[in-house]
C-alpha positions in Angstrom: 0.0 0.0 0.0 2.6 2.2 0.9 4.6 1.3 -2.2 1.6 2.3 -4.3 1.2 5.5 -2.9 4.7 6.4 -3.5 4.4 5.5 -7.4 1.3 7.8 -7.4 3.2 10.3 -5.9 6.2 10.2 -8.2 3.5 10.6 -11.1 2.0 13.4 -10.0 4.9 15.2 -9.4 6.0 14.5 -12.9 2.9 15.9 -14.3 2.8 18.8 -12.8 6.5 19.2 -13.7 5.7 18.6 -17.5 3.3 20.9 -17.6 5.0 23.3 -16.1 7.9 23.2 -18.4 5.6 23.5 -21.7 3.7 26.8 -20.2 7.1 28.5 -19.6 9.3 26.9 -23.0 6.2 27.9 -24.6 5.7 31.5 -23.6 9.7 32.0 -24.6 9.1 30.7 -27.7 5.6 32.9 -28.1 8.4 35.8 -26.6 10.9 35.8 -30.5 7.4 36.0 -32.3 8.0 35.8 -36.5 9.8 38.8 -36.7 12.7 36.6 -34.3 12.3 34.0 -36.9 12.6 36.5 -40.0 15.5 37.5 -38.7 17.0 34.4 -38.4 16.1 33.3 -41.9 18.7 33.3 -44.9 19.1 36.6 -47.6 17.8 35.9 -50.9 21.0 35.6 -53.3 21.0 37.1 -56.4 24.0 37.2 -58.7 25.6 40.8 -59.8 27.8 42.2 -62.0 29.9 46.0 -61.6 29.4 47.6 -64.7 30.9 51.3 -65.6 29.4 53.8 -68.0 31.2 54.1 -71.5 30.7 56.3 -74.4 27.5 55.5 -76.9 27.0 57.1 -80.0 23.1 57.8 -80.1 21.5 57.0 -83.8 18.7 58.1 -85.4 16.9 55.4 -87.6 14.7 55.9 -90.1 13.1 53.7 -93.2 14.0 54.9 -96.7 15.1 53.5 -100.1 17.9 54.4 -103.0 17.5 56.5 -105.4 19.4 57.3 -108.6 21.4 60.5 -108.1 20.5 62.1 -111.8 17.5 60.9 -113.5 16.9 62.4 -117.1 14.3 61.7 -119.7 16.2 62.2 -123.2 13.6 63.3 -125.7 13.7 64.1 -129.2 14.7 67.6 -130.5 14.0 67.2 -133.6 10.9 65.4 -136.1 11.6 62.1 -138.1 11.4 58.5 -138.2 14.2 56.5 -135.7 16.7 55.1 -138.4 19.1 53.4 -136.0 19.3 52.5 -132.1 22.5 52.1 -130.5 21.9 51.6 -126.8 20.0 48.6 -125.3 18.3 49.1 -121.9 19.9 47.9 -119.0 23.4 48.5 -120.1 25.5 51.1 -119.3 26.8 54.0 -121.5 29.3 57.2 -121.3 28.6 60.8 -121.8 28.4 62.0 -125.3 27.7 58.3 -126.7 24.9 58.3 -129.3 21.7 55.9 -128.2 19.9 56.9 -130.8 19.8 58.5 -135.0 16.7 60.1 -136.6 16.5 59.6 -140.1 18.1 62.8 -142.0 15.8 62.5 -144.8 16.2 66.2 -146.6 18.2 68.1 -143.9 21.2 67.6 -145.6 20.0 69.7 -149.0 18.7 72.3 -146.4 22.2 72.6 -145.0 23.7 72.7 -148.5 21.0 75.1 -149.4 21.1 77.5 -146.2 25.1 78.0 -146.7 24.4 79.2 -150.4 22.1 81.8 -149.5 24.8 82.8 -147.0 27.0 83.2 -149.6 25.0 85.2 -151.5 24.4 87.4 -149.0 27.5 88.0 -147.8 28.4 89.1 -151.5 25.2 91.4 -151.3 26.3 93.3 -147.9 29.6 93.7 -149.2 28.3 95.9 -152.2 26.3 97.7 -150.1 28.9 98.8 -147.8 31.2 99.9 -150.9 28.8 101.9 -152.0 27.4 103.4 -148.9 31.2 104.1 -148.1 31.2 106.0 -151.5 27.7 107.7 -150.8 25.9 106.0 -153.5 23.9 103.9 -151.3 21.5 105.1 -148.6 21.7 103.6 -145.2 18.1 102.0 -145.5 19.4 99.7 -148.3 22.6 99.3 -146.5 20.7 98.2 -143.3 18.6 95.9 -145.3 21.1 93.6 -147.0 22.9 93.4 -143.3 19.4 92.4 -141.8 19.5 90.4 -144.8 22.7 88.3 -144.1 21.8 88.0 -140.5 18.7 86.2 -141.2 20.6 83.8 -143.8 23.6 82.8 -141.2 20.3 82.3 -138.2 18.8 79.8 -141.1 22.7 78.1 -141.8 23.1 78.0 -137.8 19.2 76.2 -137.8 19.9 73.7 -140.4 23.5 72.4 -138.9 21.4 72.0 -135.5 18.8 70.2 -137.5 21.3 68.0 -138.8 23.3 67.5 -135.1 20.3 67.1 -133.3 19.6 64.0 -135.4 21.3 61.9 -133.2 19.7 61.7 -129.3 22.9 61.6 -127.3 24.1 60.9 -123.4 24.4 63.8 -121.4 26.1 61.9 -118.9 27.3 58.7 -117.7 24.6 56.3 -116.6 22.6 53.5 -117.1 20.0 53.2 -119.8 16.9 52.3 -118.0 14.3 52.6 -120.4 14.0 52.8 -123.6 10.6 53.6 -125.5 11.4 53.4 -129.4 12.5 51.3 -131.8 13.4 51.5 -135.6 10.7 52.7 -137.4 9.1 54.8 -135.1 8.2 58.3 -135.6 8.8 61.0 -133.0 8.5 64.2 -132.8 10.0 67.2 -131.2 9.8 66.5 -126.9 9.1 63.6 -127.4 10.9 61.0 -124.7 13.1 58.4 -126.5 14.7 57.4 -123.6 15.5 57.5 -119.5 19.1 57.5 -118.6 20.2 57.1 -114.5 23.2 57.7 -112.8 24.1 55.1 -109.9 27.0 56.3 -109.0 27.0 57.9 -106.9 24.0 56.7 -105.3 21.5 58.5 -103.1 19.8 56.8 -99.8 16.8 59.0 -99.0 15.1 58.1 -95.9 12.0 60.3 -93.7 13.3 62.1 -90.4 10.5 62.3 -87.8 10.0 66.0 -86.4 11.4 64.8 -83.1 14.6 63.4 -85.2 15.2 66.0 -87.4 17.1 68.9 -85.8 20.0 66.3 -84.5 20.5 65.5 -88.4 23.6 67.9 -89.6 24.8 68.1 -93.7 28.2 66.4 -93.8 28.1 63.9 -91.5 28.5 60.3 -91.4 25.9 57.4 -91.7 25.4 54.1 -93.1 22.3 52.2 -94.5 21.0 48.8 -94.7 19.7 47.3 -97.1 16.8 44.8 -97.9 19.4 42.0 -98.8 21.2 43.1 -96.3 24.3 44.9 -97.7 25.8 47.8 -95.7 26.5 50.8 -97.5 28.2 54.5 -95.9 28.0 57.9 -97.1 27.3 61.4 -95.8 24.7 63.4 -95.3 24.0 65.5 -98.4 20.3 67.1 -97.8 18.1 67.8 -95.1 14.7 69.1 -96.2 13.9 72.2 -94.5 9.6 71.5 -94.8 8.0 68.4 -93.9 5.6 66.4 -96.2 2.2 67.7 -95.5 1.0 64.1 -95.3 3.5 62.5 -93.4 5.4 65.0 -91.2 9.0 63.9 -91.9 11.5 65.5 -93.2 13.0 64.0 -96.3 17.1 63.3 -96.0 19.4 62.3 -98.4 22.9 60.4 -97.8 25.7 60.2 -100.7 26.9 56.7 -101.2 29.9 55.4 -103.9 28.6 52.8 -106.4 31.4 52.7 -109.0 30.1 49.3 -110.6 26.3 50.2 -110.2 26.3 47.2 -108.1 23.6 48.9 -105.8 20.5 49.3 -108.1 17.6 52.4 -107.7 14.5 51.4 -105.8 15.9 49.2 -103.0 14.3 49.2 -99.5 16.7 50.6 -96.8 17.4 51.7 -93.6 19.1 54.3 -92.8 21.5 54.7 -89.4 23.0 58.5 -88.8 25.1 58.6 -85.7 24.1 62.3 -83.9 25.4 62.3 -80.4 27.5 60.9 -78.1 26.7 59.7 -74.7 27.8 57.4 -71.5 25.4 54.7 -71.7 25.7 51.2 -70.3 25.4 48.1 -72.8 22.7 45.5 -70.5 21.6 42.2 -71.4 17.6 43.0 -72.3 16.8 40.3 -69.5 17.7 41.8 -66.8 14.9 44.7 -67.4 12.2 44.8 -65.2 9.0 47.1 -64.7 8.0 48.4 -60.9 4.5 48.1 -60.1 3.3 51.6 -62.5 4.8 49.7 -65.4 7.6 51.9 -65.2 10.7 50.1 -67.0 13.9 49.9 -65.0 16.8 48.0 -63.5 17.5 46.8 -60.2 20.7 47.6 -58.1 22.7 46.8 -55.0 23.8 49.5 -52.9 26.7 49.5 -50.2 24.6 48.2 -47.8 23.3 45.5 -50.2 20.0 46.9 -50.4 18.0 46.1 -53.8 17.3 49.9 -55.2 14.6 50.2 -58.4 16.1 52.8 -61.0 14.1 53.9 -63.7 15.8 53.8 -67.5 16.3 55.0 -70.8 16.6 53.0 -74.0 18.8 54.7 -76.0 18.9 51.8 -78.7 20.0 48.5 -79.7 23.5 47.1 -80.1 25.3 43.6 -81.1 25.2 42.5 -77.4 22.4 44.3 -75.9 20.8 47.4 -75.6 22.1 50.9 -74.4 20.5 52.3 -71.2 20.5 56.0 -70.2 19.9 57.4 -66.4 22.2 55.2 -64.3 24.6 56.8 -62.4 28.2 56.2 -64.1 29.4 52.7 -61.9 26.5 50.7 -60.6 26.0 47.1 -59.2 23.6 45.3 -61.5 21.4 42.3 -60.7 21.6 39.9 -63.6 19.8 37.1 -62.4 17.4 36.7 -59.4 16.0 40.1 -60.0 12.6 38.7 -60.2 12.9 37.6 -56.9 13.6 40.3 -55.0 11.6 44.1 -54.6 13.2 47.4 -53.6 14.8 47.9 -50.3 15.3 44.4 -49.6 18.4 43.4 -48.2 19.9 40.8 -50.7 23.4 38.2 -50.6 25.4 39.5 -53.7 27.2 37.2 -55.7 29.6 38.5 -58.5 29.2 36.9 -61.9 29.4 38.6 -64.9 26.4 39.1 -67.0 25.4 35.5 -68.0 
């Protein structure tokens, strides 16, 4: 009996003991709270790399095409049926070479003719004069046979034009683009025989918005691509000073060599014309983010490895990335686990590069 009250005992003891250790473990524990345990728990890690402005050339970019730098319709100066063509389209030809002959039909006889009656006159002016020297001619009839002559050499001077004008030459050197008679054909005077272009050198004309335009200076550099992707470079030879009423862009043209014509009239292009330069920093494109206004910006790591939201500018697009503006000049970029972490959080940097 006495045993059996002493186990009792002992148990009770124990109890009370138990639960007297769980109310006071428990209230310390209740005493950290979750801000204890937040404390205790380990920064996010993000990886970062220490990047330094440098200098950017800013571009402005703008869709355009090439154009021929001279385009001439040749066109016929004088009446007749086309005896002979001498240029086909397509191919190339030098200034002064003949593309086309009209037929000469009478014009010869009217030359031949035209130098007789300047002849003639000339004999009957020289009379004149003798005798008006001698006073046995009155100045009216000396005036008349020197109006006389003048008229004949204006009719010799007409003919031999006539007979020059028969053949439609080159003005230049070019390309024979079109072509719109053949042998047989009649034309008349003004009318177009022919188009001739010259590709060399060769104009890129692209459309300047109004915000674009003033940075755009005659003389400088720029380059163009083009639809099958050749890179041309010139300089900057126009700037219109009036927009297109439609459009509101300002027309530009850039000079480009083409001594083989290799680069034809008509191709699509676009045109790149370095205007400013700037320190920029050259960023992956995935390590942009937007804050919660849809605001598009990096995150940073201060000194005290606190994650800082800064607002961008895309100043355009390079080979490795694109070219921010508004950072200050060295900054600590997150490049991977910026997704994970918000503005003002303290963060676990780890240096590595931009990959």
């Amino acid at each position: 009996m006495n045993r059996s009250y002493a186990i009792a005992g002992a148990i009770t003891v124990g109890a009370v003991l138990w639960v007297l250790s769980g109310q006071f473990g428990g209230g310390a524990a209740e005493t950290k709270g979750p801000e204890a345990a937040k404390a205790e728990a380990p920064l996010q890690s993000v990886r970062v790399a220490k990047l330094s402005a440098v200098p950017m050339t800013a571009e402005v970019l703008m869709p355009g095409r090439t154009e021929a730098s001279r385009r001439v319709d040749l066109r016929a100066e004088v009446r007749g049926r086309v005896a002979e063509v001498l240029a086909e389209r397509g191919r190339p030809v030098r200034e002064g070479d003949v593309v086309l002959r009209i037929e000469k039909n009478d014009r010869e006889v009217a030359l031949a003719q035209a130098r007789a009656l300047v002849a003639q006159r000339e004999l009957e002016f020289r009379a004149a004069e003798q005798l008006q020297s001698k006073g046995f001619n009155s100045q009216v009839r000396y005036s008349e046979a020197k109006a006389a002559l003048d008229a004949a050499r204006a009719s010799l001077r007409r003919a031999e034009l006539d007979l020059a004008n028969l053949e439609v030459r080159a003005p230049f050197d070019g390309v024979l683009n079109q072509r719109s008679v053949e042998v047989g054909n009649y034309v008349d005077v003004k009318d177009p025989v022919a188009t001739l272009v010259d590709l060399d050198p060769l104009r890129v004309v692209g459309f300047a918005t109004e915000r674009d335009v003033a940075a755009i200076r005659v003389g400088g550099p720029g380059k163009a691509r083009l639809v099958n992707g050749t890179e041309v470079e010139g300089s900057v030879t126009y700037v219109s000073s009036s927009a297109d009423a439609a459009t509101r862009t300002f027309r530009v043209e850039m000079e480009v060599a083409n001594p083989e014509g290799r680069v034809v009239d008509g191709l699509t292009a676009e045109l790149r014309l370095p205007v400013a330069t700037r320190p920029a920093h050259l960023v992956s494109p995935g390590v942009l983010t937007l804050d919660d206004k849809g605001t598009i910006g990096v995150k940073l790591v201060d000194a005290q490895n606190v994650v800082q939201f800064v607002p961008v500018q895309l100043l355009g697009h390079g080979d490795k990335g694109v070219w921010l503006g508004g950072l200050p000049e060295r900054i600590t970029l997150i490049t991977v686990g910026q997704d994970f972490v918000v503005a003002g959080q303290k963060v676990a940097p780890t240096e590595g590069g931009l990959s």
